[in-house]
Structures are given as C-alpha cells and as structure tokens.
C-alpha positions in Angstrom: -76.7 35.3 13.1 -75.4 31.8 11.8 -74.1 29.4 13.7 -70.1 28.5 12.5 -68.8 24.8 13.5 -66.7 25.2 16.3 -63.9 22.4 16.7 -62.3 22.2 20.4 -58.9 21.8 20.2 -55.9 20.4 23.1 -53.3 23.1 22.5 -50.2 21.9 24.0 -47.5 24.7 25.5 -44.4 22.7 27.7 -46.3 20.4 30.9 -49.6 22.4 30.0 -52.4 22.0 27.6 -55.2 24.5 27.3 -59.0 23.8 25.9 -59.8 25.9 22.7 -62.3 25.9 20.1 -61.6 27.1 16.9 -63.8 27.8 14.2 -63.3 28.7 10.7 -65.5 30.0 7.9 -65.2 29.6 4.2 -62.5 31.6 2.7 -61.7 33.4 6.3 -59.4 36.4 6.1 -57.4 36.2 8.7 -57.7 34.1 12.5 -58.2 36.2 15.5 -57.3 34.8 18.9 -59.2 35.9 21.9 -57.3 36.5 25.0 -59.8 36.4 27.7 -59.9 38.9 30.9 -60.2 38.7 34.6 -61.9 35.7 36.2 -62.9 34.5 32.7 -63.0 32.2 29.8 -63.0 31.1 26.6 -67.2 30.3 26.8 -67.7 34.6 28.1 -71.1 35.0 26.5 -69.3 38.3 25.2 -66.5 37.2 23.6 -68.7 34.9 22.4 -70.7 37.3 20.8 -67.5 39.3 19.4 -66.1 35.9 18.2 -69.7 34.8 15.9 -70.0 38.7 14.5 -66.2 38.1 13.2 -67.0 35.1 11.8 -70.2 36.2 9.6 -67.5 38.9 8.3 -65.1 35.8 7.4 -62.6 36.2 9.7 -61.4 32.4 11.4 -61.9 32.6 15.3 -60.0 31.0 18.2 -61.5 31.0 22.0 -59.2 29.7 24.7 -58.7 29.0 28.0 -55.1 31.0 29.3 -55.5 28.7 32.3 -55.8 25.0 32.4 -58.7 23.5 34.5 -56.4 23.1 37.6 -54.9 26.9 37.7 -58.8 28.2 37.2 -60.0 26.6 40.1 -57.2 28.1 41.7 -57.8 31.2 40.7 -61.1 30.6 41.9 -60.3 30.9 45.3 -56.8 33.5 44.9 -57.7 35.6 42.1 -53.8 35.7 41.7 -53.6 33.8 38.2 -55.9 36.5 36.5 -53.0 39.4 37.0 -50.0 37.3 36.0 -49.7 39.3 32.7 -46.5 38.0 32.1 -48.4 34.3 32.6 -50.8 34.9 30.5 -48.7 36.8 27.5 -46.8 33.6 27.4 -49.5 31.6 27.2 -51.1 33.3 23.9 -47.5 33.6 21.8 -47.2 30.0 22.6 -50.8 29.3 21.0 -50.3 31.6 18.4 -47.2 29.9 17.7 -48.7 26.4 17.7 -51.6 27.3 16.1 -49.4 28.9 13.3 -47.3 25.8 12.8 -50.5 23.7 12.1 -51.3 22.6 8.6 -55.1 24.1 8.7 -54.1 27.5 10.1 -50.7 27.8 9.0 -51.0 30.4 6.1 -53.6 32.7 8.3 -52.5 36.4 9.2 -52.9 36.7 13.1 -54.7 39.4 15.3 -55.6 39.0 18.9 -58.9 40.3 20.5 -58.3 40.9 24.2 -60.5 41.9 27.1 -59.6 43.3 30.6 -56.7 42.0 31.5 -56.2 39.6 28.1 -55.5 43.2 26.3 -52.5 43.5 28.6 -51.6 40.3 27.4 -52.3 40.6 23.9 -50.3 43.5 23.5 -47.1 42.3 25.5 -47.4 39.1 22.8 -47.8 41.4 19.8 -44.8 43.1 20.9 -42.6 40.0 21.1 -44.2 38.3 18.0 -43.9 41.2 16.2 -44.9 42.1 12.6 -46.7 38.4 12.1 -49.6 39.8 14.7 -51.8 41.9 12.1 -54.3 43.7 14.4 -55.2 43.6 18.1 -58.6 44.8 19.5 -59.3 45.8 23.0 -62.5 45.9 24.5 -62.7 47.6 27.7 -59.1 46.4 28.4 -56.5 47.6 30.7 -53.3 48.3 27.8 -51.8 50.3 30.7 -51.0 47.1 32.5 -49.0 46.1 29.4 -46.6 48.8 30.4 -42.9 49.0 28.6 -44.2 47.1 26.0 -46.9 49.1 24.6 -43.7 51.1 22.7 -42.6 47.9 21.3 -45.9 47.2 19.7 -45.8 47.3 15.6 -49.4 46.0 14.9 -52.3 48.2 14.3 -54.3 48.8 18.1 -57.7 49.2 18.4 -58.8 50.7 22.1 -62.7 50.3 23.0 -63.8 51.9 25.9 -67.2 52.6 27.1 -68.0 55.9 27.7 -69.4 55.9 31.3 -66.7 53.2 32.1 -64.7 56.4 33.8 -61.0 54.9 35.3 -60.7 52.8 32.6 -61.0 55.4 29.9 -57.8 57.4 31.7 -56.0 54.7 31.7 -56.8 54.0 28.2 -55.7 57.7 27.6 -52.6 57.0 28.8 -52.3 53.6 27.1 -53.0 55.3 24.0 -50.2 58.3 24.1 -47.3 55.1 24.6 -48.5 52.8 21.5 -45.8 54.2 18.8 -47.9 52.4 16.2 -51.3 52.9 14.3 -53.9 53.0 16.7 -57.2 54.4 17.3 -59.0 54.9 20.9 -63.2 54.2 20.4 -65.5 55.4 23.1 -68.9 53.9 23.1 -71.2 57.0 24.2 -73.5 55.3 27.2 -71.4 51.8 27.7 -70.2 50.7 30.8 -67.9 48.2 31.7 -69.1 45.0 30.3 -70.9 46.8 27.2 -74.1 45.2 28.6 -76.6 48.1 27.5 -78.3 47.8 24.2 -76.5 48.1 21.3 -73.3 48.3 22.7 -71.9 45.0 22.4 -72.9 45.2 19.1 -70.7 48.3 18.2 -67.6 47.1 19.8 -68.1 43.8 17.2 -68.4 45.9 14.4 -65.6 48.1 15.1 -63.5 44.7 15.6 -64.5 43.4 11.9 -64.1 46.1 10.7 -60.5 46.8 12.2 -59.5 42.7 11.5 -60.8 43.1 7.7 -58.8 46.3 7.4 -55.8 44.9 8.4 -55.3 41.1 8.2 -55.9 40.7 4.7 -53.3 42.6 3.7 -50.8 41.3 5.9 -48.1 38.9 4.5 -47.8 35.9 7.1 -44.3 34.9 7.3 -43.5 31.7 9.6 -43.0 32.1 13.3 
C-alpha cells in the first residue's frame, strides 16, 4: 500500500487547539474526518489503516486528536473525557468547520469515519452540520449513545459491526431502526471488537471506500 504525505496541522477551536494530520491525494474525492473512540487517538494503528486504504481510493483524509495533550492525560487517569459526547461532537463540527473554511480544503465534500465512541460523535455533528456532511462510517461504534440525534441525521450511515462483537451489534440494531436516513448495518462474519482477526480490518476499509466514493462525489459542498 503507498505511503500519502501526511501534513500535521494546529487546528484551532476557542482557547483549544488540537494536533491533526491531514493528507491528501491527487484529485481526492471528497475528505473524511476520523473521529477517534475511547481512550484513543489520531495515531490508532486502525484508523490508521482505514485512513491509507481511503487514500489509495482517492479520498483526502484527516486524523485528529478530540482532546488536546492536557485533557488526554487527564483522561488518562479519569476516563471521563472519552464519554463527553457532547465534548467531543463539538470538537469535530468545529474542525470540520475550520477545516472547511481553509483555502486547500475548502471546496471538499465532507464525511466523518468514527469509531466507538467517535460514531456517537460523528453522528450528533452530522446532524447539526447537516446536508454539507456527505457520508459517515462506523466501525464498531456505539450510534446508540448518539441518541435524539440519530433522527436528525440526513447523511448517508454506514454501521460496521463485527459479528461475534455481541452487545454492540444490539445496540447497533437499535441504532439502526432510529436513523430516518439512508443507511446500511454491515456485520463482519467472525470479527470481534477491534476487527483484529485476519481479513477483517481489511473489509471494514473497503466497505468505507466504497461507501465515501458512493456518496461524496456527488455531493454539492455548499459553505458552512
């Protein structure tokens, strides 16, 4: 798989500013923001993974931290930070709206990738964006946690779950019956949790592309 040039950026939201790297192929279609789970970060070795597979399909790509340095070694110790949904859903529509107000990224149709308790996040921040988020992608997320907002969601939602990955399939389920938009719920037969076993990382990234290419190029950006 090729290696895409990653450029960090210092995205600044009010008295905060988070780390992110952002990388961008030739002629991308699209940029897909990662909103990271539980007691992780923009450098997860899965998202990671996700993140180059979108990429080689031409899709632009942007990994960030929802906590600064500070709050993460707080949460270090609490584990408090990790299930402020409402903390971190803020955090991603401010990025999305910075990042959508810069020259280099300003024209790019928007989807957001989240994981565990990102997806809550990323769905609560599609709802209040609203029809400039394209796609989102969940990979063995919790949407439930998203709650009232899941029926306020207008973008296209993808739901991965893996298939021995038991609770978080029901509450997937139930996710699922509240999204009032297009969606589609993917179990991967054998997966657990983290989508460790062979293969299955590498289904959930194909499923993303292929979700991302089938919906952000078609989308008509309009500013934030």
């Amino acid at each position: 798989m090729k290696e895409q040039k990653a450029v960090p950026l210092g995205i600044p939201l009010g008295r905060v500013r988070l780390n992110g790297d952002l990388t961008m192929p030739a002629n991308a279609q699209g940029l897909v923001l990662f909103a990271h789970g539980s007691g992780s970060s923009r450098l997860s070795p899965r998202n990671q993974y996700v993140a180059r597979v979108l990429q080689e399909a031409g899709v632009a790509t942007l990994l960030f931290d929802l906590l600064t340095p500070d709050e993460e070694q707080e949460d270090y110790f609490t584990a408090h930070l990790r299930f402020d949904i409402d903390l971190l859903a803020t955090r991603l529509a401010g990025a999305t709206r910075w990042i959508s107000e810069e020259s280099a990224t300003r024209d790019f149709a928007i989807g957001y990738f989240g994981a565990s308790t990102g997806a809550a996040a990323a769905l609560i921040a599609a709802a209040e964006i609203g029809d400039n988020i394209g796609a989102v992608v969940s990979r063995g997320g919790r949407p439930d946690l998203a709650g009232d907002a899941l029926a306020k969601v207008h973008a296209p939602t993808l739901l991965i779950v893996g298939g021995e990955d038991h609770v978080v399939i029901d509450l997937n389920e139930r996710a699922y019956r509240q999204l009032r938009c297009e969606k589609q719920l993917k179990i991967i037969p054998g997966a657990t949790h983290l989508f460790e076993e062979r293969g299955a990382l590498e289904q959930v990234s194909r499923l993303a592309a292929d979700w991302f290419l089938g919906h952000l190029h078609s989308l008509e950006h309009k500013p934030l």
